[in-house]
VEXROPA-779378 format. One record per residue (C-alpha): residue in three letters; x, y, z. Coordinates in steps of 0.2 Angstrom, whole numbers, plus 5000, padded with zeros to 4 digits. Layout:
BEGIN
ALAXYZ...
//
This chain:
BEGIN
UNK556952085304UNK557752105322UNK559452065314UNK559352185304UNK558752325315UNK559952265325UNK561352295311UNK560652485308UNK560952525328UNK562752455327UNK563152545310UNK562552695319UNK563252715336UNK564652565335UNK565452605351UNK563852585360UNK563152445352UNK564752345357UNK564452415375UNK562852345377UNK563252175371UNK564752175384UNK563652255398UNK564052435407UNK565652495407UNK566852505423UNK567552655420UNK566052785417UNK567052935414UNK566552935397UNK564752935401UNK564253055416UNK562253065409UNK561652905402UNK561452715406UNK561852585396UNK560052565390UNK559952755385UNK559852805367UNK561252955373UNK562552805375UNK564152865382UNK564853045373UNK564453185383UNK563053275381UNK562453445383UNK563153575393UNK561453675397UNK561053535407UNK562753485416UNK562453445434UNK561053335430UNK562053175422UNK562153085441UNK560353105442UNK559753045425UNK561352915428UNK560652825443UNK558752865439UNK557452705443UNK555752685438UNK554652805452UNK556352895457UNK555553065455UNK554253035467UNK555753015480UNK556453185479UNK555953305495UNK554953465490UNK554753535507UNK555853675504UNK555853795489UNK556853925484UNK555254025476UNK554054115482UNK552554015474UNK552853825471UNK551753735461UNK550953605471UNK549553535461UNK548753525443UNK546953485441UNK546353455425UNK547253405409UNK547253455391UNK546053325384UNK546653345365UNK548453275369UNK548753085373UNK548753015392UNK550152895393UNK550452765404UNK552052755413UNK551952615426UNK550452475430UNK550152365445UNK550552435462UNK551152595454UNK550052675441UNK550852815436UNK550352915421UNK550753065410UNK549753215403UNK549953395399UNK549153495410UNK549353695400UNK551153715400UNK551553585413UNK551953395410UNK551153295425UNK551853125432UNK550253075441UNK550452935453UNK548452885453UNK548452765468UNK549852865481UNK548653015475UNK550453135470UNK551053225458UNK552953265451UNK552953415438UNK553653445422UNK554353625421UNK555253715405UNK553953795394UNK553353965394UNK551853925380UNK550653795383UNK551153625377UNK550453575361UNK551153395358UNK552153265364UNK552853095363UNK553452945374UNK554752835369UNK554452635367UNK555052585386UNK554052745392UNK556052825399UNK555952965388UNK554653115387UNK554753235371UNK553753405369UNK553653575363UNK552653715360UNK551853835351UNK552054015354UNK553454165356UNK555254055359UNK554553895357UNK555453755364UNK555953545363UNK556153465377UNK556753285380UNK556353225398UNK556953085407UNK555253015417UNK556452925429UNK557253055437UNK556153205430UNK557753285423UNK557653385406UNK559053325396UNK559053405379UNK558253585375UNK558153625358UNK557853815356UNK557953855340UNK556453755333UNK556553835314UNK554853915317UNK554054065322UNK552453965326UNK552953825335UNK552753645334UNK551053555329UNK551653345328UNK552953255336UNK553753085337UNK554852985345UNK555952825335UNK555952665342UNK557552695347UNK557352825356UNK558652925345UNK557853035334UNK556453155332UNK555453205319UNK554353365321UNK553153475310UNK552753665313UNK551253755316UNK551553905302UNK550553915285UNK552053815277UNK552353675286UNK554153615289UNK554753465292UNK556153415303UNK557153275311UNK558453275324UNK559653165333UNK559353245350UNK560353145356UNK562053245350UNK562853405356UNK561753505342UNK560153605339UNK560153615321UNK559153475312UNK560053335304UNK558753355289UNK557353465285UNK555853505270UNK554553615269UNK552753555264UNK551453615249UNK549953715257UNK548853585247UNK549053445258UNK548253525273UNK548853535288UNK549753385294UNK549453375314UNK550053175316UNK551753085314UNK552452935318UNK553952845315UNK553952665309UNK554452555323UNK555852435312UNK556452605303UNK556952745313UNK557352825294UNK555352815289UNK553852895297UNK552152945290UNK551053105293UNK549353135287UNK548153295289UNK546253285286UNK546453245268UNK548353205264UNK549453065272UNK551353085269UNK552752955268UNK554753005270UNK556152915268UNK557753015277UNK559753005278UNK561053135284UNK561053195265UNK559253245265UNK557253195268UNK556353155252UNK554353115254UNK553053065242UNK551153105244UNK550052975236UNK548353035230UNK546752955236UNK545053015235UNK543152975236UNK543452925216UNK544852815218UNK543852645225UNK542252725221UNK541652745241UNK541652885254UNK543352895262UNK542953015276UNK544553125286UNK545953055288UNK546453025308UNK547752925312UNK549052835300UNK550152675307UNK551552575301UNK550752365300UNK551852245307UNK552252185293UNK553252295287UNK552652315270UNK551052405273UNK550152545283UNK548652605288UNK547652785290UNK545952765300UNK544652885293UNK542952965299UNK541952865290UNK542552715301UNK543752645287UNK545552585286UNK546552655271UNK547952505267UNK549452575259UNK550452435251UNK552552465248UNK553452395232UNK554852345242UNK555252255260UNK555652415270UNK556952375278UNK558752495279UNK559752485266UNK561652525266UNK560952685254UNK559452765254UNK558652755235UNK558452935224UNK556852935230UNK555552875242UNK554852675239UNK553352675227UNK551852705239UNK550052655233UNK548152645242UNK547652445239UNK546152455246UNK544652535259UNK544052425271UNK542552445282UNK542952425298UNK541152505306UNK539952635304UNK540652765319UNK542252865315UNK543852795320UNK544852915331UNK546352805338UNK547452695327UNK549052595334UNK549852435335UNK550252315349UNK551252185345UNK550452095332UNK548652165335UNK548152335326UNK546952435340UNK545752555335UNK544652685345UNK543052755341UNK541852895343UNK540852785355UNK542052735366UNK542352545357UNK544252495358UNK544452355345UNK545752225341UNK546052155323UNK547252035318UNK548552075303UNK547152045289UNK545952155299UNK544952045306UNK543952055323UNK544751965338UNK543952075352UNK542952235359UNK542952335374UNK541552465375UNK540852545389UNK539252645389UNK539852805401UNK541652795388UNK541452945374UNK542552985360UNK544152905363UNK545653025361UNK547052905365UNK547552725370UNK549052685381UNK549552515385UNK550652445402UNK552352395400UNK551752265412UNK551452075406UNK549951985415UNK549151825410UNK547551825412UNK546551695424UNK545751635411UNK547151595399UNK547751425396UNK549551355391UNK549851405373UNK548551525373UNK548651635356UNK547851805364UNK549351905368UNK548552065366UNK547452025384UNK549052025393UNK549252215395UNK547952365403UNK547852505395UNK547452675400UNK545952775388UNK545952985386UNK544253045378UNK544053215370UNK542653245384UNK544053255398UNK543953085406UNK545152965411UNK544652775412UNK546052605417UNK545552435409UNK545952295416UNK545952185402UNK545652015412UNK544252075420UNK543452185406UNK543452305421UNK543252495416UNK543752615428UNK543752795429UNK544952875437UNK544453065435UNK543253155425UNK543853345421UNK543053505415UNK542553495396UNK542653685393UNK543453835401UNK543753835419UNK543254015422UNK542654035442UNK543753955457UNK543254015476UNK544153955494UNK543153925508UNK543254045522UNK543553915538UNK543753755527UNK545253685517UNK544053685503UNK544153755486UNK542553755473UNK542953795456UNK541653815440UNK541853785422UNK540753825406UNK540153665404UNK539153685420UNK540153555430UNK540453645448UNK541653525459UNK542353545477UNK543953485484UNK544853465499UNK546453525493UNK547753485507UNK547253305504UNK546753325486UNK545053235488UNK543653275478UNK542153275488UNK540653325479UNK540053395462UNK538653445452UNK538053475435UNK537153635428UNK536453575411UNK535553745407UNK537153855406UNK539053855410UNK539653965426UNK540554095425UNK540854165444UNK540754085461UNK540954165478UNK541054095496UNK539754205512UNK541154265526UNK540254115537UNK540753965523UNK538753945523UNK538354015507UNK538953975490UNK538354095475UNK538654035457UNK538354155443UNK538054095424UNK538354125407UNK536454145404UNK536254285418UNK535654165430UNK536154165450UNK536154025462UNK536254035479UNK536753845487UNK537353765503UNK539153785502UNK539153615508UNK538153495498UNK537753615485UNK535953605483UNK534953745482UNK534453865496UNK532953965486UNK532553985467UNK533854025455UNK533654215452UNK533654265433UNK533854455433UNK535354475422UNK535254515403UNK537254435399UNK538354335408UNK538654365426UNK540454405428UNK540754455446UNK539954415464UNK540054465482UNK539354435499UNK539654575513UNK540354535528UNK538854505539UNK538154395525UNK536654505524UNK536954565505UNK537554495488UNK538054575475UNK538354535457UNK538754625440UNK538754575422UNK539254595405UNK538154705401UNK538654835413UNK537254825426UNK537554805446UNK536154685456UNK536154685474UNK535254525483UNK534554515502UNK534554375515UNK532854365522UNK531954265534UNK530254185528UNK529354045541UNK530854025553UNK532153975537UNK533654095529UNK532954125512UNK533654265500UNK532654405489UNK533154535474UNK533254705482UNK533954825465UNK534954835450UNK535754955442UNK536655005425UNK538055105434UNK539355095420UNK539455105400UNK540955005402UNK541254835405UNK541354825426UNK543154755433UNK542754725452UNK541354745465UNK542054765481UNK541254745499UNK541954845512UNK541254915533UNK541155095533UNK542155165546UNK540955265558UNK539555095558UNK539654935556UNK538254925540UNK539154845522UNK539754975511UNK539854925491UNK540955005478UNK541054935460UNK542154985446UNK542255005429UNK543255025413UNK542255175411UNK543555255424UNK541955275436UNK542155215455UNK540355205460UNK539955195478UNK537855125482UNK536955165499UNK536354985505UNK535455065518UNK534355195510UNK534155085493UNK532254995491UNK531554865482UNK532054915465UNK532855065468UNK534855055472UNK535455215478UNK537055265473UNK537755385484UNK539655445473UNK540355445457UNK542155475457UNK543255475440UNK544955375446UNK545955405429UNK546155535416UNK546755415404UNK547455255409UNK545955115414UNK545855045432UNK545754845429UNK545754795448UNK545054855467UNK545454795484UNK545554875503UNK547354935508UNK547854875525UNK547954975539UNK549655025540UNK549455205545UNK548155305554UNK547555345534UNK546355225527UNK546455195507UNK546155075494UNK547155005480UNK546954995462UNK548054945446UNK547755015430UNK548254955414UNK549855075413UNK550854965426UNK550555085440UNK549455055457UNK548655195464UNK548155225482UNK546655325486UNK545755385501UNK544455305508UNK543455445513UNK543955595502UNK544455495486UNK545755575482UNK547355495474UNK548855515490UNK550055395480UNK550455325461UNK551755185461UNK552655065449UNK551954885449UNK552654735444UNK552854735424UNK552854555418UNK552354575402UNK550354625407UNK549554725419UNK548854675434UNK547154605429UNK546654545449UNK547254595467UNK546954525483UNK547754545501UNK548654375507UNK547954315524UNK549054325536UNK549754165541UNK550154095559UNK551954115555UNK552054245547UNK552754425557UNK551154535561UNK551754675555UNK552054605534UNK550654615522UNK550754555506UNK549954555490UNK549054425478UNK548954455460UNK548654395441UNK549254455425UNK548654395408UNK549654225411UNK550454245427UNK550254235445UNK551254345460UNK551654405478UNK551954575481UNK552754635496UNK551954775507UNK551954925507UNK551954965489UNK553455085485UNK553855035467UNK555454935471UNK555454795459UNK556254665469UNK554854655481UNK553854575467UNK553854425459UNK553054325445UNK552754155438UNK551754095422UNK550354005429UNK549154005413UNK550154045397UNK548454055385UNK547754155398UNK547254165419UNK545454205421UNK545254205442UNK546254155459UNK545554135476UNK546654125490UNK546653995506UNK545854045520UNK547454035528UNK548654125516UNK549453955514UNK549053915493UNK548254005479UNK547253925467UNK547354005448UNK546053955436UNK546653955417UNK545153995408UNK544953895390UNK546453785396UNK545253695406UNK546453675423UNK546553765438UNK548153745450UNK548853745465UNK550253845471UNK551153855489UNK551554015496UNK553454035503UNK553554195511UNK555554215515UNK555854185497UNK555054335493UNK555954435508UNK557654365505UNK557654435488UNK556754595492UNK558354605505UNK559654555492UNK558854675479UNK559654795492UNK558854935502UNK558555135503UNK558755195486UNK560055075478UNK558354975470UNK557955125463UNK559555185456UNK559455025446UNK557955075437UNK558755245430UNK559655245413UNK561555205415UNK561155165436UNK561855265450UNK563755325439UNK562655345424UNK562555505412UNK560855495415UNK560855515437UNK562455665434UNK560955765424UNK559855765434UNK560855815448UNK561355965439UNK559655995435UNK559255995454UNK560556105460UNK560156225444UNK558256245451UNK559056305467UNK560056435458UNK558656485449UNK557556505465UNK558756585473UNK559156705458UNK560356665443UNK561356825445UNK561156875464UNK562656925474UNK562356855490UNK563056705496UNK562356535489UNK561156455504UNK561556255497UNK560256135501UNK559855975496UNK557856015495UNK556956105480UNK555456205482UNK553656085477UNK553256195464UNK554856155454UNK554455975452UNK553655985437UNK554756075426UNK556355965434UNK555255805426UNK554955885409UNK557055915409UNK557255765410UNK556155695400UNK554555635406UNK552955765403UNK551655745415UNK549955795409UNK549255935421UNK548255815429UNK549655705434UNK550455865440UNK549155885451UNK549155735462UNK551255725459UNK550855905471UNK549755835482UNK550855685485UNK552155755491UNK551255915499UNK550055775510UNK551255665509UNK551455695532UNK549955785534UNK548955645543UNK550255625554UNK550855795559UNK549455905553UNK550855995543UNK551156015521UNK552655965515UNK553356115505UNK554956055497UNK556055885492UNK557555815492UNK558655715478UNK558355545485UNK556255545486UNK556255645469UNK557155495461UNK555655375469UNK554455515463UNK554955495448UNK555055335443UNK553455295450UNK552555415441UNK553455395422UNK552755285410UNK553355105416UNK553755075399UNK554155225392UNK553255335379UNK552955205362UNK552855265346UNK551255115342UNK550455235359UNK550655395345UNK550255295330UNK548655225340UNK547955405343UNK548255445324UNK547155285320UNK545855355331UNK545955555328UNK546455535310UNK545755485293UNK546455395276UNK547455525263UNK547355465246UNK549155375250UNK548355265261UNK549255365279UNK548455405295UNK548355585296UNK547655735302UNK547255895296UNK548256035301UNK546556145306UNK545955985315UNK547355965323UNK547756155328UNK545856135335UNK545855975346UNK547456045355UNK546156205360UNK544456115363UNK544855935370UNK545855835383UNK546655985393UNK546256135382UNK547756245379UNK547356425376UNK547756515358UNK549256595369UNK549956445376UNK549756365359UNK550756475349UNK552056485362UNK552156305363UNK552556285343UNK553456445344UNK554756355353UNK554556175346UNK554956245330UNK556456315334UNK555956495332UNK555456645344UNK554256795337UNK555256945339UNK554957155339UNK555857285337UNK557657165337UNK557057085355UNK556356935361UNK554456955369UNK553956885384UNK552356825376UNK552256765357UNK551656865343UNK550156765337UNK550156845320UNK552156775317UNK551556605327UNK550056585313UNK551256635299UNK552756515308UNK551256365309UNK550756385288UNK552456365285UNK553256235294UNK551956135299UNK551256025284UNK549156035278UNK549255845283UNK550155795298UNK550755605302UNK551155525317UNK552855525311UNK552855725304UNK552155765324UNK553455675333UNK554955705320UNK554555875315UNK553455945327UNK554155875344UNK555955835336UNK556155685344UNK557155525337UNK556155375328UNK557055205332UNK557655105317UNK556454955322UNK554855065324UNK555455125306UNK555454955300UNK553654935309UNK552955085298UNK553855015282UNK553354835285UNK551554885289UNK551554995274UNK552054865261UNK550554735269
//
């Protein structure tokens, strides 16, 4: 059998299977990437990667771990992963004095070197990873994806070096299974859509497209497992729940054969299919079952490589059911010539190649086993004598269980050891100590766990059975640690050893989703889902700190985004602000409020249409106080703290999502005095934002942190890491903060206005920049008087008032809301300072005026399409539309009514017409004409499309065409 796989390499690659048997090469021109035991052998590979061959060239086992790290060219470097996708495999890369394994951690692969207690990261994926694969000598590391531009990525584990990238994946979807051959040359994946597709590659040649592919019927489930057969590398089997797959492939094509097998066929419960293997053997395989039953699959012929591949697959039949026990069977492989199984109870069994029993390990703390990875590393064991026949007790093997844990076994000693026990469910609530390198982090399963994350130890933990958490928050003093849960409770423990300081409060009718101590530590506040705001009291009762419910209160009808502690500026007594989805800013009296009465002292409305998503204080970098929010329109919005009123809008950072959570960045000892910067979320990412907010982009940046979503961050206490928490991911991370990254490219993104001239159509020589000069100089002819004589004063100011219409030219139409505080932001713009309005403004700040307040993403025809939806009803063709009365009537009584004036001179002019009497035009319409122009050229049912083609006469793109026709047709 050896001789022959040893033919099939040679037939395959020649060149480097005479290499190997004459040793490396002197001259290595010929191969700048690979060594001689790499499956790449010696052509040149791919260009994408090129500047990594010396790297992967010279790599050693534990190389990575080498590599310095102190300096990084980001802003935010990942620095640590905690926790681990407990449905993928652990593999184990190195045993001994070096155990070393591998995991998925979200989007990230971790090399985790368990006994050093360090970590070397994986980074190419923008989705979360959703399989992968390890070759036989553990070298070489396949995964991909599932999500928008899925990828495959072939990593070397030595060095840490992605090698291949395969972009285009053929599918939309993503990839579900993957596998590795024996000999490391070829992959075989299957997609994540409806209708599966197989495919396998060579990855190891200059090409992304597949050497041979199939698609699968829908009736055999959906196949989530593959494997190669390890004599083969032309044969693999998948399997879904009900249907296990045999192919048989060559460069011509792949050919498969699904044999039928059901309760029927040996008259016994067969169970779900788990697992399938190749046996030893080479004439048979297996599929473990959920009854606890092996599936034997007998071939007609040896399966070994013939010289051509026949029409179709060897004949494939189900022999026989066998029994194995009554639990369901989870893990099938092979080692050596032993076939391992795992179990829901945490049994690992060894069977010879007729099945039966050899040996057991079980533990009673193990649970359903997800994966079992043995060690490369021979050991005999101290009980073996000369001539022994147990090979299989020769190797450790590493155990993965669907309930997060990680456990080695020494297979000498029968020694079970667990090396880290992770979150089952979402990881939802992360605080930092205020005085302690500490972080304390929460997840749904009720599991709360503290580290000390500059030596990543874990120090303490505790388990709430009755419900999962869902926020935590540290007291100013690092005394307090309040933990709020999915059932409404609130704990208030010792931040230290987490025991209770009082009675768990149970006040809250839905999850609690937020909490907050004030800075004296004299108040805590929470809010929950169901939209209310509860404030609690420390007290002191027989000499001991104990804590009381003052109030609650329902002060939204929206869910609530952020509660927010502040000082009021004339005392030094806690001021609380909370803030909704609603629009509502609602601001409580502490001092006047009761038992059972919370006084709230304001109510300000924030937006008129977008929703604010976040709330933080501003730092004091002007005699004017404000605070900051972000709404879901990419804009941050600073407000006074006093007065309320808006003094600034600015573009934020547009990566995809809005800003979902803000914090200011503790100033570190090294940092200069006078920078502020801050800390925030996205959907999926986390980010640094430079200070003071002016809308340049390059004083932002972004990474993904958490691809299926980030649910909180909490920042050290000394600006030094942020910690993301990734929600259903079940991993939280660490990142390090590096400052001059962020200022070297806020400095290279160039200063004054050249950020900005970037941002408009066409840049600083663009048709777009040359009209709206013309349009500023032509407002100063106008205010000056179109036909005066007298000489022309030239400045390079307009008056305030003319800002409006300038914005409408040039295509942005403010509603007259946002008109409003455009005004006032310039009019106050100096006025704390010098006391004086500002009456007028020039080119350069109208550009930044601009673009801050435009839509960040411009005006959408889905934005259109989604008011229709909501204003609109079904005709009998199945549009969206609205009547021409209705619609005539919602312009005049909601939003920002128009008047029957305004109106009819508004579609006057849309339409292309002008009311006229006695030969010339009025100034104001003729409502009579308008009425008679609206009957006639505006239809009884008006689309989105009729209002923005016919009515505004403004383009519709050819892919928003497609959008409607495609919609349409489903």
């Amino acid at each position: 059998m050896s001789q022959n796989r040893q033919m099939s390499q040679e037939m395959d690659d020649p060149l480097a299977a005479a290499r190997e048997k004459k040793g490396a090469p002197k001259d290595t021109k010929e191969s700048p990437l690979c060594p001689r035991s790499s499956p790449l052998g010696y052509r040149e590979r791919h260009t994408r990667h090129k500047g990594s061959a010396s790297l992967v060239w010279g790599a050693t086992p534990g190389m990575l771990f080498q590599k310095s790290r102190d300096s990084s060219l980001h802003p935010l470097d990942l620095s640590w992963v905690f926790g681990y996708n407990s449905s993928l495999a652990v593999h184990s890369l190195m045993d001994g004095e070096d155990r070393v394994l591998l995991y998925v951690s979200s989007h990230t692969v971790v090399i985790h070197d368990i006994l050093r207690n360090r970590q070397f990261h994986l980074q190419g994926h923008s989705n979360v990873i959703s399989c992968l694969c390890v070759s036989e000598d553990k070298r070489w590391v396949a995964t991909a994806d599932r999500g928008p531009g899925a990828l495959i990525i072939v990593w070397d584990s030595y060095s840490g070096v992605p090698v291949c990238t395969i972009f285009e994946t053929h599918s939309e979807d993503g990839i579900c299974a993957i596998a590795i051959s024996q000999d490391a040359k070829y992959l075989v994946t299957i997609s994540a859509e409806a209708v599966q597709k197989v495919c396998v590659w060579r990855w190891t040649l200059p090409t992304e497209k597949a050497i041979c592919s199939t698609e699968l019927k829908p009736e055999f489930g959906y196949q989530d497992y593959v494997i190669f057969n390890p004599q083969n590398p032309h044969e693999f089997v998948s399997n879904s729940k009900n249907q296990v797959i045999f192919y048989l492939w060559d460069d011509s094509g792949l050919q498969y054969r699904a044999p039928f097998l059901s309760n029927q066929t040996f008259k016994c419960l067969v169970g779900h299919f788990s697992q399938s293997v190749f046996h030893f053997n080479n004439t048979q395989a297996l599929t473990g079952t959920s009854a606890g039953k092996l599936v034997v699959w007998d071939m007609d012929n040896p399966r070994t490589l013939p010289e051509e591949l026949p029409a179709k697959p060897h004949g494939i039949t189900a022999t026989k059911v066998v029994s194995m026990q009554k639990e369901s069977l989870t893990v099938l492989t092979v080692l050596e010539s032993c076939i391992v199984t795992g179990d829901v109870k945490g049994q690992v069994k060894f069977y010879d190649g007729q099945l039966r029993l050899l040996t057991i390990y079980s533990h009673d703390k193990v649970g359903p086993i997800r994966s079992i990875s043995f060690s490369t590393i021979l050991r005999d064991p101290p009980s073996a004598l000369p001539g022994s026949s147990q090979p299989f007790l020769t190797r450790n093997f590493i155990l993965s269980t669907s309930d997060a844990t990680m456990s080695h076994v020494a297979t000498d000693s029968r020694n079970f050891e667990r090396i880290t026990e992770e979150a089952k469910k979402a990881v939802n609530a992360i605080a930092c100590h205020p005085q302690e390198p500490l972080v304390a982090v929460g997840s749904r399963c009720g599991l709360l766990k503290v580290w000390e994350y500059k030596q990543t130890r874990y120090l303490v933990s505790r388990i709430f059975t009755e419900a999962g958490i869902q926020c935590l928050s540290y007291d100013p003093e690092g005394n307090f640690l309040a933990a709020g849960f999915t059932d409404g409770s609130v704990y208030i423990l010792d931040a230290i050893s987490l025991q209770s300081i009082c009675k768990e409060f149970q006040l809250s009718q839905g999850p609690v989703t937020h909490s907050s101590f004030s800075h004296d530590s004299k108040y805590l506040a929470t809010a929950d889902e169901n939209y209310s705001v509860t404030v609690y009291k420390r007290v002191l009762q027989k000499g001991s700190t104990c804590w009381e419910h003052l109030a609650g209160l329902d002060s939204h009808y929206k869910p609530i985004r952020s509660i927010l502690f502040g000082i009021h500026s004339d005392s030094n007594e806690p001021r609380l602000l909370s803030l909704g989805e609603d629009r509502q800013l609602v601001e409580y009296d502490l001092k006047s409020s009761i038992k059972d009465h919370l006084v709230v002292t304001h109510r300000d409305r924030l937006e008129q249409d977008a929703v604010p998503l976040c709330l933080t204080w501003y730092p004091q970098l002007s005699t004017e106080s404000f605070f900051l929010t972000a709404n879901n329109y990419y804009k941050m919005k600073l407000y006074n703290t006093k007065t309320k009123m808006c003094r600034k809008t600015l573009l934020g950072p547009t990566y995809g999502s809005p800003l979902e959570k803000i914090q200011i960045l503790p100033r570190t000892s090294s940092a200069d005095p006078q920078q502020h910067y801050l800390v925030y979320i996205t959907k999926d990412k986390v980010g640094l934002q430079m200070l003071p907010v002016d809308g340049n982009p390059h004083k932002s940046s972004a990474f993904i942190c958490h691809p299926d979503g980030a649910s909180d961050f909490a920042i050290s206490h000394d600006g030094r890491y942020i910690f993301t928490a990734g929600g259903k991911e079940c991993t939280f991370m660490k990142w390090k903060v590096n400052l001059p990254a962020l200022d070297a490219a806020a400095f290279l993104g160039g200063e004054d206005l050249i950020p900005f001239y970037n941002l408009l159509d066409g840049g600083r020589d663009g048709k777009f920049f040359r009209e709206l000069e013309d349009y500023f100089y032509y407002v100063q002819l106008c205010s000056q008087g179109i036909r005066t004589l007298e000489k022309r004063q030239v400045s390079t100011h307009i008056p305030l008032e003319e800002i409006p219409s300038v914005m409408r030219a040039i295509g942005f139409y403010p509603s007259e809301k946002e008109i409003e505080e455009i005004i006032n932001e310039v009019k106050f713009s100096k006025y704390v300072d010098t006391g004086e309005e500002v009456t007028k403004i020039n080119l350069g700040d109208f550009i930044k005026l601009h673009i801050n307040h435009r839509p960040a993403l411009g005006l959408s025809m889905k934005t259109i399409q989604r008011a229709f939806q909501i204003l609109g009803y079904e005709n009998k063709k199945g549009d969206k539309v609205i009547d021409r009365g209705d619609f005539l009537l919602l312009l005049q009584c909601r939003g920002e009514q128009m008047t029957e004036d305004e109106l009819a001179e508004c579609l006057t002019t849309l339409l292309g017409r002008r009311a006229r009497k006695g030969g010339s035009e009025l100034d104001t319409c003729d409502l009579t004409g308008a009425a008679a122009l609206t009957e006639e050229e505006i239809p009884a049912e008006i689309t989105a499309e009729i209002f923005v083609r016919d009515i505004l006469g403004l383009p519709i793109s050819e892919p928003e065409k497609k959008d409607r026709r495609k919609k349409k047709n489903l």
